[in-house]
One Martini backbone bead per residue (centre of mass of N, CA, C, O) as a GRO file, in nm:
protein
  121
    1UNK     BB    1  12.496   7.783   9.909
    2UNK     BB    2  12.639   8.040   9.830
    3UNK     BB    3  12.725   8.329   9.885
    4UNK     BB    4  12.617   8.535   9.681
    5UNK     BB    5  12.354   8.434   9.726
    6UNK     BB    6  12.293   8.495  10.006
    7UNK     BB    7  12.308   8.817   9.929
    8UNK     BB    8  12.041   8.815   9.753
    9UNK     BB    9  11.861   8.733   9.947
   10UNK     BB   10  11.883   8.928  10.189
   11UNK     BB   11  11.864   9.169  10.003
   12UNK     BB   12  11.752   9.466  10.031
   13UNK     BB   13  11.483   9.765   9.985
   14UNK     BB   14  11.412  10.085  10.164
   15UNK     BB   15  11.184  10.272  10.152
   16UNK     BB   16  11.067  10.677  10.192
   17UNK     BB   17  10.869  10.851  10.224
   18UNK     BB   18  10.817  11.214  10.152
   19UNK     BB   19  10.938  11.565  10.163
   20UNK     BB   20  11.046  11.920  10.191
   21UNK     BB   21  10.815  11.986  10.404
   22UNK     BB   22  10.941  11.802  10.593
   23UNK     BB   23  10.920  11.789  10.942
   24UNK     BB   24  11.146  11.713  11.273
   25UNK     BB   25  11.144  12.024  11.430
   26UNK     BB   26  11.444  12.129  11.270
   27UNK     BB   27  11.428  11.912  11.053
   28UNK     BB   28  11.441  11.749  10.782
   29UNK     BB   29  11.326  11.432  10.711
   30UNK     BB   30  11.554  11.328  10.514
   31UNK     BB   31  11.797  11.411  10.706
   32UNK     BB   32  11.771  11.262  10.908
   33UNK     BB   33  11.751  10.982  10.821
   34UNK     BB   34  12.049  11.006  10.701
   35UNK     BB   35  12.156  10.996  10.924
   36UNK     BB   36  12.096  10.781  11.105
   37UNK     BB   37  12.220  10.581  10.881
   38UNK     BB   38  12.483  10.644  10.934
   39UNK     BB   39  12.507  10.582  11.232
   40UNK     BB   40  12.412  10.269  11.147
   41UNK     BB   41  12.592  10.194  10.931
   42UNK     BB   42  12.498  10.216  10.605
   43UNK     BB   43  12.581  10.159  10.315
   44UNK     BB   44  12.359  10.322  10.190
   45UNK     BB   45  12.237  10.673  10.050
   46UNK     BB   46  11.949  10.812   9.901
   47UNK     BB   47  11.814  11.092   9.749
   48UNK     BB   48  11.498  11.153   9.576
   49UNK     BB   49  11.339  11.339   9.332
   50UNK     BB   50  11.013  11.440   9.243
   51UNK     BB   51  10.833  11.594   9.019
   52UNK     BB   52  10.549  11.395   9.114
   53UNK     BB   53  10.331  11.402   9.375
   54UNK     BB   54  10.119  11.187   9.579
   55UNK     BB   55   9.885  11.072   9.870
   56UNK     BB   56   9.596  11.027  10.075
   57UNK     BB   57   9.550  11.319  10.051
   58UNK     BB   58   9.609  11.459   9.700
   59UNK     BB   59   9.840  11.621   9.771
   60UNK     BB   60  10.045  11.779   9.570
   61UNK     BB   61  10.404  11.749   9.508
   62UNK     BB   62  10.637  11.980   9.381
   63UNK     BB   63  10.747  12.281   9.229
   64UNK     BB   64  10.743  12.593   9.334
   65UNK     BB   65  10.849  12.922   9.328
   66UNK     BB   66  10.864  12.964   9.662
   67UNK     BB   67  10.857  12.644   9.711
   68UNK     BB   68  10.945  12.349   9.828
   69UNK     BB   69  10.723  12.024   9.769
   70UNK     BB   70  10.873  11.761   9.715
   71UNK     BB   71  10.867  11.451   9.658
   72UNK     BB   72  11.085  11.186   9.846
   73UNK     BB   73  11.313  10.923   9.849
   74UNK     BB   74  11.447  10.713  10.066
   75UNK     BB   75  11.753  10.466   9.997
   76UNK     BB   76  11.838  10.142  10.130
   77UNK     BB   77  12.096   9.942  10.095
   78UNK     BB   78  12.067   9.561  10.294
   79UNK     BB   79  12.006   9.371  10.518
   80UNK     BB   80  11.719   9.328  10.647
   81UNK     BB   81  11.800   9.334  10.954
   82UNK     BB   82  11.892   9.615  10.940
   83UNK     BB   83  11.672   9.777  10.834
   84UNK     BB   84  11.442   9.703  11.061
   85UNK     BB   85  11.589   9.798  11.279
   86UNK     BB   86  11.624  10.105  11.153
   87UNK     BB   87  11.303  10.158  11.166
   88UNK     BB   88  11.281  10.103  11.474
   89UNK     BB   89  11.401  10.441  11.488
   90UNK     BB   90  11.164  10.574  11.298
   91UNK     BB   91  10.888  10.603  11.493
   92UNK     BB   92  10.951  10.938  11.579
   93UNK     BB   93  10.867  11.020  11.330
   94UNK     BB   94  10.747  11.290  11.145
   95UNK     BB   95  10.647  11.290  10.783
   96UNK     BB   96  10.600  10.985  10.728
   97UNK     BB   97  10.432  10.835  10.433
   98UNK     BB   98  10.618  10.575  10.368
   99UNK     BB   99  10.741  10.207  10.404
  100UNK     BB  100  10.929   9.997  10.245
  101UNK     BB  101  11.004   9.666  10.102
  102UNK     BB  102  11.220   9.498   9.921
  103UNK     BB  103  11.391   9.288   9.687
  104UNK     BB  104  11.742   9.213   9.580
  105UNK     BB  105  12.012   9.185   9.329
  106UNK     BB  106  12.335   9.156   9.380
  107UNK     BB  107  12.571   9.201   9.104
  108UNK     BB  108  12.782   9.440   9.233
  109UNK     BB  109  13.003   9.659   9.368
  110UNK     BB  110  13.136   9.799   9.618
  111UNK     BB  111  12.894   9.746   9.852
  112UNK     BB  112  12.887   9.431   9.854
  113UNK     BB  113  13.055   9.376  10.081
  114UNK     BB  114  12.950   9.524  10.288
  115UNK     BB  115  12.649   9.344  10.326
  116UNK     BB  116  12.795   9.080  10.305
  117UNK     BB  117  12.918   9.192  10.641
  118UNK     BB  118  12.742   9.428  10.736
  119UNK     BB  119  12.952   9.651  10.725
  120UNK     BB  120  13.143   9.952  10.761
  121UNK     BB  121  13.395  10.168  10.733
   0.00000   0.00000   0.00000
């Protein structure tokens, strides 16, 4: 099996749904998880914004003229060992409203080598 192959098998992609009006305390659940991955050194973090969504309770989820509402979606491309790791340090977030975790093929860009290295600058 080659590095870049190794590289493949292994990296993941982690989704975290939320939306712009979940708090966790005194903080926006985005920016907390946002933060957390930073300090966990993750290769990098994106926030999504939708348009439109709604999850289990059926609650719709979008742009109102008063406040923003809408579904949020952070994503983190790493190795699964460190994405599950730094998962388990979500346990006490209040107001994810799911995570999953899915395979991803790394075939370029500057982050790839920070993933197969496990590490950031």
């Amino acid at each position: 099996m080659t590095k870049e192959t190794n590289v493949a098998d292994q990296a993941k992609l982690l989704r975290i749904y939320t939306d712009e009006a979940a708090y966790f305390g005194d903080r926006k659940v985005f920016e907390l998880v946002a933060t957390r991955a930073r300090d966990a050194k993750m290769a990098g973090v994106t926030v999504l914004q939708a348009l439109f969504g709604f999850g289990r309770s059926a609650h719709v989820h979008r742009r109102h003229v008063l406040e923003d509402d809408q579904s949020l979606v952070v994503e983190i491309v790493d190795r699964e060992t460190r994405l599950r790791r730094f998962v388990a340090t979500l346990a006490d977030v209040k107001g994810i409203g799911l995570i999953t975790l899915e395979t991803v093929e790394i075939i370029g860009g500057e982050a790839a080598a920070f993933i197969e290295q496990g590490e950031v600058e």
